[in-house]
C-alpha positions in Angstrom: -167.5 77.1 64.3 -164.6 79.0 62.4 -164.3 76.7 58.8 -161.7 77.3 56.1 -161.7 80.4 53.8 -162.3 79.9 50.7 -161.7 82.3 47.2 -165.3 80.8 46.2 -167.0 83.4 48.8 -168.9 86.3 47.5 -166.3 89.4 47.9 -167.3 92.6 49.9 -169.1 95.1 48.2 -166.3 97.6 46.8 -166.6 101.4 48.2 -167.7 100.5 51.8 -164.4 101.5 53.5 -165.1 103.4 56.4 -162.2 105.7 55.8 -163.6 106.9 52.6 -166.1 110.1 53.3 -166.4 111.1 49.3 -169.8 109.8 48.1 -168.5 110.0 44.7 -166.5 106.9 45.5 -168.9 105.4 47.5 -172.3 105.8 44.8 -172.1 102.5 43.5 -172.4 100.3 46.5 -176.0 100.1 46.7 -176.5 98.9 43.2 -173.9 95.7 44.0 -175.9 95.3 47.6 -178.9 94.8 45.1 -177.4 92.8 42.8 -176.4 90.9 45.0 -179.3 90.5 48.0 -182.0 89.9 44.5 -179.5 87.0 43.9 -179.3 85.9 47.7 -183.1 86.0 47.9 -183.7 84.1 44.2 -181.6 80.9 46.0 -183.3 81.0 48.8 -187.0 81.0 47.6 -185.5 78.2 45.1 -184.4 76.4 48.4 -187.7 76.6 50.1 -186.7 79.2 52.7 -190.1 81.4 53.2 -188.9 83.8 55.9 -186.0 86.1 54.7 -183.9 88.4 56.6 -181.6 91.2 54.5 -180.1 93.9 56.6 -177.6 96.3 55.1 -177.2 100.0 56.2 -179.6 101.4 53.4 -177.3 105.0 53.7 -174.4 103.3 52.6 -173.9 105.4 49.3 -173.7 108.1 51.0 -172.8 107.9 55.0 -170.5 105.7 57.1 -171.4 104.7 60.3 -170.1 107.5 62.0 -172.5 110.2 60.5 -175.2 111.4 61.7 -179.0 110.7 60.0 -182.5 110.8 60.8 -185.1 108.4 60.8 -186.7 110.0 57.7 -183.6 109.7 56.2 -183.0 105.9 56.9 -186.9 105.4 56.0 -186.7 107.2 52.6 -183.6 105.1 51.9 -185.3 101.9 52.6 -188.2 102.9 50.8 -186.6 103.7 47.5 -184.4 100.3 48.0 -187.8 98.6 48.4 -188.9 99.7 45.1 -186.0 99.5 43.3 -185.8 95.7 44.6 -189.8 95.1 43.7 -189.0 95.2 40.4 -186.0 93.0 40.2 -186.5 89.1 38.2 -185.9 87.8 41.5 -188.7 89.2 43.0 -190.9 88.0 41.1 -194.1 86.3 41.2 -195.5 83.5 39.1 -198.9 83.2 37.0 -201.2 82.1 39.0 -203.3 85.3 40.3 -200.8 86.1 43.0 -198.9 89.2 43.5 -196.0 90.5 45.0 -197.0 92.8 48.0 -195.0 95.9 48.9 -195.4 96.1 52.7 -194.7 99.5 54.1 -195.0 101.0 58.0 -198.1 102.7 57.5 -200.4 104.7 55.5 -198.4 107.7 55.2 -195.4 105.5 53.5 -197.6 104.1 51.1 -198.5 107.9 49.7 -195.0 108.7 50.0 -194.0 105.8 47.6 -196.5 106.2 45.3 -195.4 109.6 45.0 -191.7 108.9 44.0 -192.4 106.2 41.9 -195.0 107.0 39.7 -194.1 104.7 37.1 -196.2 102.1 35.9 -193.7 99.2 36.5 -193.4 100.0 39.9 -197.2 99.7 39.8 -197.2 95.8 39.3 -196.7 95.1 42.9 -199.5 95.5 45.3 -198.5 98.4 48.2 -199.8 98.7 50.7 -199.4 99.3 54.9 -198.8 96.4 58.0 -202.2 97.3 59.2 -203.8 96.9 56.0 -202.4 93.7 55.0 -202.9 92.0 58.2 -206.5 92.8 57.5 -206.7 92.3 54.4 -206.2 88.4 55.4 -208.8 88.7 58.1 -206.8 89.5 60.9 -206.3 91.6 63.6 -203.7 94.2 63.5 -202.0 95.2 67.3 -202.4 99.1 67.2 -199.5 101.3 68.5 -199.6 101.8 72.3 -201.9 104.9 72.8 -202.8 104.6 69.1 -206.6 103.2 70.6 -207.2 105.6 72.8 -206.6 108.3 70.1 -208.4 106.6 67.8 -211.4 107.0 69.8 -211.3 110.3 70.4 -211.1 111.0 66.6 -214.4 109.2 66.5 -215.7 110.9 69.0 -215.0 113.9 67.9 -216.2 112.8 64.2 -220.0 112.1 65.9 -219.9 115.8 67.1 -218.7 117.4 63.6 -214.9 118.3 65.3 -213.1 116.4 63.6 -212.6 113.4 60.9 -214.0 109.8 62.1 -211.4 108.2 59.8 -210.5 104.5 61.1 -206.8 104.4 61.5 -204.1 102.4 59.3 -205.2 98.7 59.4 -208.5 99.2 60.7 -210.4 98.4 57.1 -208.3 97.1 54.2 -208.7 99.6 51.2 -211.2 97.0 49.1 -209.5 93.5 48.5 -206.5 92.6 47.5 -205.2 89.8 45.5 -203.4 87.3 47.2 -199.6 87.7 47.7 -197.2 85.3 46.5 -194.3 87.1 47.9 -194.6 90.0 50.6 -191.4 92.6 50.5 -191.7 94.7 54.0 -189.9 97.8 54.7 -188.6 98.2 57.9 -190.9 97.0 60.4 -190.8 98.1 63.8 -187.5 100.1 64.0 -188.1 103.9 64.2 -192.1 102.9 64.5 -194.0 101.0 67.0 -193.0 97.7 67.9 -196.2 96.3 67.4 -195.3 96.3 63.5 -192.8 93.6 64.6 -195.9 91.6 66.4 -197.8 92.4 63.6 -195.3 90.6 60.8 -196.2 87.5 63.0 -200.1 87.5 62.3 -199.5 88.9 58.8 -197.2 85.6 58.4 -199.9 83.5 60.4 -202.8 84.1 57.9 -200.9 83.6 54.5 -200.4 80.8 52.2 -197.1 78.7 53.3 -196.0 79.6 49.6 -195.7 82.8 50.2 -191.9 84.2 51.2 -191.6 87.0 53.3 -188.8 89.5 52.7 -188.3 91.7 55.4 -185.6 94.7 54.4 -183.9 96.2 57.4 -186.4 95.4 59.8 -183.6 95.7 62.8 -183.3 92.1 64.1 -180.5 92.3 65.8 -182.5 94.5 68.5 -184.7 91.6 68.8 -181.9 88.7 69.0 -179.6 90.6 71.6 -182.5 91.8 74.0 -182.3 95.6 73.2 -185.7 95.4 74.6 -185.5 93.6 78.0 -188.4 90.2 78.3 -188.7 92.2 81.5 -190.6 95.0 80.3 -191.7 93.8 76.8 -192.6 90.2 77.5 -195.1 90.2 74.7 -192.7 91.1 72.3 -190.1 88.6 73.6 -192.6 85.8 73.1 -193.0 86.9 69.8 -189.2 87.2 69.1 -188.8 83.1 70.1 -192.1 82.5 68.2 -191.3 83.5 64.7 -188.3 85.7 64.6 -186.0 83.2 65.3 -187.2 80.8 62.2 -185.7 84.2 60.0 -182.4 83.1 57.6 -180.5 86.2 57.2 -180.1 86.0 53.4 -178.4 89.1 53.0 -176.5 90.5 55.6 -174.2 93.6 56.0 -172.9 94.9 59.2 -170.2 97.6 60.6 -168.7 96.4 63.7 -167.8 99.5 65.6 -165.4 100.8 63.3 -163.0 97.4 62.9 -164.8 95.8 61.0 -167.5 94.2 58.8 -169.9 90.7 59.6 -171.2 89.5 55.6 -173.3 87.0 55.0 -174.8 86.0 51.4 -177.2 82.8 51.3 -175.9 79.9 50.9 -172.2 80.8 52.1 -170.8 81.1 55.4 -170.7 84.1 57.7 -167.6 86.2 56.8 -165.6 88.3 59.0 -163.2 91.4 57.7 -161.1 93.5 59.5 -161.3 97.1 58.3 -157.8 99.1 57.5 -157.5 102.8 56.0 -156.5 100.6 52.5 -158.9 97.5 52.6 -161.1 94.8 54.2 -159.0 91.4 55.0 -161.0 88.6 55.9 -160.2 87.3 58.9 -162.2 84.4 59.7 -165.8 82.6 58.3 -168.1 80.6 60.4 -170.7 78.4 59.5 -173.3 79.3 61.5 -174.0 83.2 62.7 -171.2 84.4 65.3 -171.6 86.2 68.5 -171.0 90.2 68.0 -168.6 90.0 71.1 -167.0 86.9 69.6 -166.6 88.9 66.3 -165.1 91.9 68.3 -162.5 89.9 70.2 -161.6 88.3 66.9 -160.7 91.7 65.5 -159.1 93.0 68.6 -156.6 90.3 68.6 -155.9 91.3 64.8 -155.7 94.7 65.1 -153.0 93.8 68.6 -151.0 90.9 65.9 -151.0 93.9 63.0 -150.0 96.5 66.1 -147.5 94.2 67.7 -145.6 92.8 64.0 -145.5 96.7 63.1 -143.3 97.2 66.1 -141.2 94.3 65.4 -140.2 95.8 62.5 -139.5 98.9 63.4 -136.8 97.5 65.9 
């Protein structure tokens, strides 16, 4: 339902209009995403929420929605958020022998970060892979489609000297790990396999109910509009109505094809802004997440009031 706006409402970050290209202007907007997702994510933990949805286009500094990236790209991006976030107040961990765990897609990303951020602050978290942290906690990890059967021929060809009989990411957790009081994951499952997505659900599953988990721009809209169809991927549409639908979207930042902009920041209502060449006006909130076709036709009529008064004028 559409409730009354109110001046109390967080404002939109500054520098995400779509109709400015020069990063210059734009450089700042990640740091007041941070800012203000650590703050969104410090409420909720405070409020008992343990799964924690923030989505936000991580290329914002530097791209609109219009330009072209790559995956590497987007997963750098997310990466370096990740870390950036890990060591923020609100992420946080108590005393107690608990940790914060750094969640990446795989193996690969885990080098990668501990590359770029050599520091010893970023060091204070525990990183580590999907895989490896499902196992870690005594479970299971789903392998990749295909990812078995190559894994077996690796070992096969390890037993005849051809090649290295490694076990893949997930297989064996790299020596224990202290338990996690707070898991941060980097985007699960889109641009990777979708058994990360599957996997989020057994790595949930086997951990302390104490424990939040943050996922960062894991792509859940895919999973709540039925990108993939039940049809073809019925065990990832169980999984989708078994745990991805308990997710609060805590922080949450969205271009809508050019007109405009869904916000959300926990505890406030859903915001909806219409996007001109000079500024975002905020057309509407709602208390509970709106439809993307509902948000379109709300901006449609706007941009046909604004299109229709203009004319008016001119006569």
């Amino acid at each position: 339902a559409v409730i009354a706006l109110t001046a109390a409402l967080t404002p939109f970050p500054a520098g995400i209009n779509e109709y400015v290209r020069r990063a210059s202007e734009r450089s700042s907007v990640l740091g007041e995403i941070r800012r203000d997702a650590a703050r969104a994510v410090s409420l909720a933990r405070k409020d008992g929420v343990r799964l924690i949805e923030l989505e936000f286009p991580p290329l914002l500094g530097s791209k609109t929605q219009f330009d072209d990236f790559s995956n590497v790209e987007e997963l750098d991006a997310n990466r370096d958020l990740a870390m950036q976030l890990s060591v923020a107040p609100e992420f946080a961990v108590p005393e107690g022998g608990k940790t914060q765990w750094l969640v990446l897609p795989d193996k690969g990303e885990v080098e990668l970060a501990q590359q770029a951020w050599p520091g010893e602050m970023y060091r204070q978290a525990t990183i580590t892979s999907i895989g490896e942290a499902v196992a870690s906690q005594g479970g299971a990890p789903q392998a990749a489609f295909g990812a078995e059967a190559a894994e077996a021929g690796k070992k096969l060809a390890g037993m005849f000297g051809l090649g290295s009989s490694a076990e893949g990411d997930g297989a064996a957790a790299a020596g224990a790990m202290p338990d996690p009081g707070l898991q941060l994951v980097v985007q699960p499952g889109n641009g990777g396999p979708m058994e990360d997505w599957m996997n989020l659900e057994l790595l949930a599953e086997a951990t302390d109910e104490s424990c939040s988990m943050v996922v960062l721009n894991g792509a859940m809209d895919k999973l709540r509009t039925g990108y993939y169809p039940s049809f073809f991927y019925p065990r990832l549409a169980e999984c989708v109505q078994r745990f991805f639908t308990r997710f609060t979207s805590v922080y949450y930042l969205r271009p809508l094809s050019g007109a405009g902009w869904l916000y959300r920041v926990y505890p406030e209502p859903w915001q909806l802004a219409r996007q001109t060449k000079e500024d975002l006006i905020v057309l509407a909130t709602f208390d509970s997440r709106p439809s993307f076709p509902d948000c379109l036709s709300v901006l449609k009529g706007a941009a046909a009031s604004s299109v229709g008064g203009r004319a008016s004028e001119a006569q």
